[in-house]
C-alpha positions, -999 to 999 in steps of 0.1 A, spaced: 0 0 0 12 40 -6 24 56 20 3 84 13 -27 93 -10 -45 66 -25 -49 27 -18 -41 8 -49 -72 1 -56 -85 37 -55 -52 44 -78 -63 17 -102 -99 27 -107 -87 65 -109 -61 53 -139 -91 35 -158 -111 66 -154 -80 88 -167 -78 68 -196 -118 64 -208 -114 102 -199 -85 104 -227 -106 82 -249 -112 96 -281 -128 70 -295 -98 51 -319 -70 69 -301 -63 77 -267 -50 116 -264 -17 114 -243 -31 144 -225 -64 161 -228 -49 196 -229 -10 200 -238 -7 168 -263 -46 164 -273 -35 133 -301 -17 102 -303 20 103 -303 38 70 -310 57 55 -280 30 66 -258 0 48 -276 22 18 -273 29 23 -233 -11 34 -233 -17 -3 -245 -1 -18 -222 -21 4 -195 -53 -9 -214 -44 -43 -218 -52 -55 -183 -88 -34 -188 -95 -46 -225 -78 -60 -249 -98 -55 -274 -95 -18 -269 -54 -23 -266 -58 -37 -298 -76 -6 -311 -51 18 -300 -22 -3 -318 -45 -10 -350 -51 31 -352 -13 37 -349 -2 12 -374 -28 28 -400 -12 55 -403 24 39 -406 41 53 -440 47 31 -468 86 29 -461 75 12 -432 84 43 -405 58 47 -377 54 83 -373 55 103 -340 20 122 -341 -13 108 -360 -33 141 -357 -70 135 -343 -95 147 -368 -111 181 -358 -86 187 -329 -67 217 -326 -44 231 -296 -11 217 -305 17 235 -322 32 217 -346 3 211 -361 -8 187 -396 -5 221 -415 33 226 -404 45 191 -414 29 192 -446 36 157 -447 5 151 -472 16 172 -496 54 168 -495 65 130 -483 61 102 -511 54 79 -487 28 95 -459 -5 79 -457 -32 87 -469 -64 96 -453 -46 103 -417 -28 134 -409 9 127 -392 40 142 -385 72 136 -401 95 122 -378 98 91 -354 97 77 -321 119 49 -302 100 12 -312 89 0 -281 60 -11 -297 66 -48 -297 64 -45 -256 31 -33 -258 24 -63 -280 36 -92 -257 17 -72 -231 -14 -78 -248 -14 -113 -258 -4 -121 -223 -35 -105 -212 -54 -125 -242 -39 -161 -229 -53 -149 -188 -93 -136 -200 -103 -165 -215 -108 -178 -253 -124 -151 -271 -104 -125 -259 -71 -146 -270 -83 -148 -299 -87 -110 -304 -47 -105 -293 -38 -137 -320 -59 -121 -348 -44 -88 -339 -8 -104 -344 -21 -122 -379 -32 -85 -390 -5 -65 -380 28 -91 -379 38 -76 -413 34 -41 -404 58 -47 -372 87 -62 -385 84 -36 -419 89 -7 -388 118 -25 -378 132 -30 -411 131 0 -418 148 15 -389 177 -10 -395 177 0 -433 171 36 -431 185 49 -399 217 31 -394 235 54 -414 273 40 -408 266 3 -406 272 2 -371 244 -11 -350 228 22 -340 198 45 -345 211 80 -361 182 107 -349 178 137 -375 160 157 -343 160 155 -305 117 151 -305 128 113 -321 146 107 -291 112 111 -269 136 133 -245 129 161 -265 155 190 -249 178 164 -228 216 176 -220 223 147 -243 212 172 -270 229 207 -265 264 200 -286 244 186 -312 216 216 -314 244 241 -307 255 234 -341 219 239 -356 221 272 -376 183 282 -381 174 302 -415 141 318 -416 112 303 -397 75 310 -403 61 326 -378 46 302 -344 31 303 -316 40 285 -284 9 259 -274 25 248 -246 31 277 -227 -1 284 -230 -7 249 -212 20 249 -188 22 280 -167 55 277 -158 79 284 -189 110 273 -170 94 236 -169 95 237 -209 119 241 -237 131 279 -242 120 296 -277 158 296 -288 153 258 -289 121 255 -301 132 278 -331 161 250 -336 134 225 -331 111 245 -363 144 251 -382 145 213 -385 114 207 -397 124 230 -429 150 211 -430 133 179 -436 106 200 -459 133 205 -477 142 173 -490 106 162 -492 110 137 -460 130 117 -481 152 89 -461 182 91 -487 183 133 -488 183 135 -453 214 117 -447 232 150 -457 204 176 -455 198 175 -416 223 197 -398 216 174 -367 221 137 -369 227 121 -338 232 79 -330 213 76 -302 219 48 -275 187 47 -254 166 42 -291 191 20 -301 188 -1 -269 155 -2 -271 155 -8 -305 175 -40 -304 155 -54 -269 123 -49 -293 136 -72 -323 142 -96 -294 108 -95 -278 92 -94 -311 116 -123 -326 103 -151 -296 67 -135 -300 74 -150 -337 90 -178 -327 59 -186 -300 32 -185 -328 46 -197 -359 58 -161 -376 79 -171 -409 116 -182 -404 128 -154 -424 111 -124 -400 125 -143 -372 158 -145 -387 163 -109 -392 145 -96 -361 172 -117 -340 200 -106 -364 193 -66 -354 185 -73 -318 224 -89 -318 236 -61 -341 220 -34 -324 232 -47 -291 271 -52 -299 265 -12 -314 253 -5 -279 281 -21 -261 306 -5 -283 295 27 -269 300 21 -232 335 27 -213 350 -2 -201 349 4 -167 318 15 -158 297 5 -183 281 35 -193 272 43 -230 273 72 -249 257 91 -278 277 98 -315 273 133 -331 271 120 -369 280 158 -377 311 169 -353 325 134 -355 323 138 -313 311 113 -287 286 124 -265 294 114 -224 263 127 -203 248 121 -168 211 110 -180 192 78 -183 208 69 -218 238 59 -200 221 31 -185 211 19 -220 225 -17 -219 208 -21 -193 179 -27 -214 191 -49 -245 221 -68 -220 256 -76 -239 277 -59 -213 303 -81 -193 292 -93 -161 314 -69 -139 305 -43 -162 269 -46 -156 275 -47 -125 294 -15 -117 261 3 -141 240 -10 -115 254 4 -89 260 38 -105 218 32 -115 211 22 -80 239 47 -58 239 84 -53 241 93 -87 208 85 -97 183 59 -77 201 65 -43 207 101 -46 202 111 -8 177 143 -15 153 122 -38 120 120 -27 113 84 -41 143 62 -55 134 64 -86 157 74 -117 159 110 -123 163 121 -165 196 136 -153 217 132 -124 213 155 -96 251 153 -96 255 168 -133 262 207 -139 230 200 -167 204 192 -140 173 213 -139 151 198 -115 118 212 -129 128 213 -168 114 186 -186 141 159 -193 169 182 -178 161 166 -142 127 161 -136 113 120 -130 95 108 -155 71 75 -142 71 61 -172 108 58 -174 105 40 -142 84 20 -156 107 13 -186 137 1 -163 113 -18 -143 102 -38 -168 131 -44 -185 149 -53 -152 120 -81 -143 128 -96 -182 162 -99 -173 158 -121 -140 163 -90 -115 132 -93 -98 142 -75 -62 155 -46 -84 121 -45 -103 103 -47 -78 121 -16 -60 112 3 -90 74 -7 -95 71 1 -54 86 33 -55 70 47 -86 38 34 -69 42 56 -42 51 85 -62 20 83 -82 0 78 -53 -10 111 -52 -31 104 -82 -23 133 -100 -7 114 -131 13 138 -141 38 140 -169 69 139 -146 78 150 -113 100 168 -95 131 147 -78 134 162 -43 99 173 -37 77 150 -53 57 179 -70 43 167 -98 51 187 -133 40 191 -171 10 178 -181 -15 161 -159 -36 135 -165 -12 123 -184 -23 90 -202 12 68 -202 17 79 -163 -19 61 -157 -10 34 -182 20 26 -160 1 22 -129 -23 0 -144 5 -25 -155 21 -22 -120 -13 -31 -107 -24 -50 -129 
């Protein structure tokens, strides 16, 4: 039980009730007022929340995400609900109907990505299929007949189209791909992003968030736009942007997750008779994406580090992507070890001043922590979530559990906010924030 707040079953029915709140029908809105549509990695972690309620309506949120996948098999970070306004970037900005070759058609999206952590959401809802009974199994098993192709084109394509040198990792052409939109892992990289001219904007989120010093300041969100006319540019075209984007980053956390989802998605394949083939290659890049993980990391302690595809320069920082192979494994044993106790000592988890011991975005240690600017410092539960899941797969079951019982007593306030801040436990951003609740439910579940 929380220490404060709500039971667990109050929390529980108060998450449900978030999420039918957030219901828009085919898509679940990861927050009613600052992100009113369906962004990519957060539909997947909102299917994992709904799984243990439906999974027929799981399967829903996954089916409307995948329909508007682009014909090169990317999955792209927005799908725009119909008749919805209030965000900025909008359909209008992308232009992604008119310029990109490949965008769908009939569904309005943006034009970048998201990490893939897609396939988690799908092993999450087939597990709930085998527990309710006959029917709803075979819901999850004809969701996996429908939409099998569609998931391993999404990761073909980012093994084709995004691993620019050969080397087993994700290049990013903007931070908003990374999901940790204005991290420290960023600022070398965006410092060398040049804008030109940039329509005139105006800032939705402020208008959302009171508090600008929790958001992203307008000199990055005019690097942020300046991409985008970038990627106009070259008409979203995978080949042009290679050299057209003035930011092009490897990232490790997307490639770690990247390589853990071929894995998951390679035995779901293997459990129900996938072809050989898509097996094959989903194991290949989980391996390949791994060893270009591990060849990141310093020898000592394990942690890994960004590439800057532009300034040739690696990119050492004190933020959750350092704990990266923590996620997809590969690291010697003594390795892993000292990461875990740099995950689980003062740096991060164990940090004396923390309010729960739960992993901050950056280390309160780190000259780049902000403790109420979005991924500069602030907790984000479904991070916790993340590492807590991840951490039960690989046989650490005390350390799981540590994380699902601390991020339960963070949430317990019932807020579901977007993130939180470390010492004080205020929560930050958005609330009613759809994944937050989605965690809970999982933990709960």
């Amino acid at each position: 039980m929380p220490d404060r707040g709500f039971t667990h079953t109050q929390l529980a029915a108060r998450a449900a009730y978030l999420l039918r709140g957030n219901d828009l029908g085919t898509m679940t809105s990861a927050a009613p007022k600052l992100y009113p549509h369906m962004w990519s990695w957060d539909a997947a972690f909102v299917a994992v929340g709904l799984a243990p309620l439906s999974v027929e309506r799981a399967v829903v949120e996954l089916d409307t995400l995948l329909s508007a996948q682009w014909s090169n098999g990317m999955i792209p970070h927005i799908v725009f609900a119909n008749g919805v306004d209030g965000y900025f970037p909008g359909p209008s900005r992308w232009a992604v109907s008119e310029l990109a070759a490949h965008a769908p058609d009939g569904v309005q999206t943006s034009g970048i990505t998201q990490p893939p952590v897609h396939a988690i959401a799908v092993q999450r809802i087939l597990d709930h299929g085998r527990r309710h009974g006959r029917s709803t199994r075979a819901v999850a098993e004809e969701f996996l007949d429908r939409r099998w192709a569609d998931l391993v084109r999404w990761h073909r394509w980012l093994a084709r189209a995004r691993d620019l040198e050969g080397n087993g990792r994700i290049a990013l052409y903007h931070g908003w791909e990374s999901g940790m939109d204005n991290s420290p892992r960023w600022d070398a990289a965006y410092a060398n992003v040049v804008p030109g001219p940039i329509p005139a904007y105006l800032r939705e989120d402020l208008v959302h968030v009171s508090d600008a010093g929790q958001r992203p300041t307008d000199a990055e969100y005019n690097r942020y736009l300046w991409l985008l006319e970038e990627m106009k540019g070259v008409r979203y075209n995978d080949e042009e942007l290679t050299t057209a984007m003035s930011f092009a980053v490897e990232d490790v956390f997307v490639s770690a997750v990247f390589s853990l989802s071929c894995e998951v998605l390679a035995v779901i394949g293997e459990e129900h008779s996938r072809p050989h083939a898509d097996v094959r290659d989903l194991y290949g890049w989980a391996e390949r994406f791994r060893r270009g993980v591990i060849a990141t990391t310093d020898e000592r302690t394990g942690a890994a580090r960004d590439f800057d595809l532009r300034s040739g320069k690696w990119i050492a920082t004190e933020t959750l992507a350092m704990f990266a192979p923590l996620l997809c494994g590969g690291l010697p044993r003594a390795t892993e070890l000292a990461l875990l106790r740099t995950f689980e000592g003062p740096k991060f988890c164990g940090h004396p001043d923390l309010r729960y011991a739960v992993p901050p975005s950056t280390s309160p240690v780190s000259k780049d922590f902000r403790s109420r600017e979005y991924w500069r410092g602030p907790v984000w539960p479904v991070m916790t979530w993340l590492y807590s899941w991840a951490f039960a797969r690989r046989g650490w079951a005390e350390r799981a559990n540590m994380l699902r019982a601390e991020g339960l007593r963070q949430a317990a306030d019932g807020s579901f906010a977007e993130y939180y801040e470390p010492f004080t436990g205020e929560p930050l951003g958005s609330m009613q924030q759809s994944w937050t609740a989605a965690a809970v439910l999982d933990w709960l579940g």
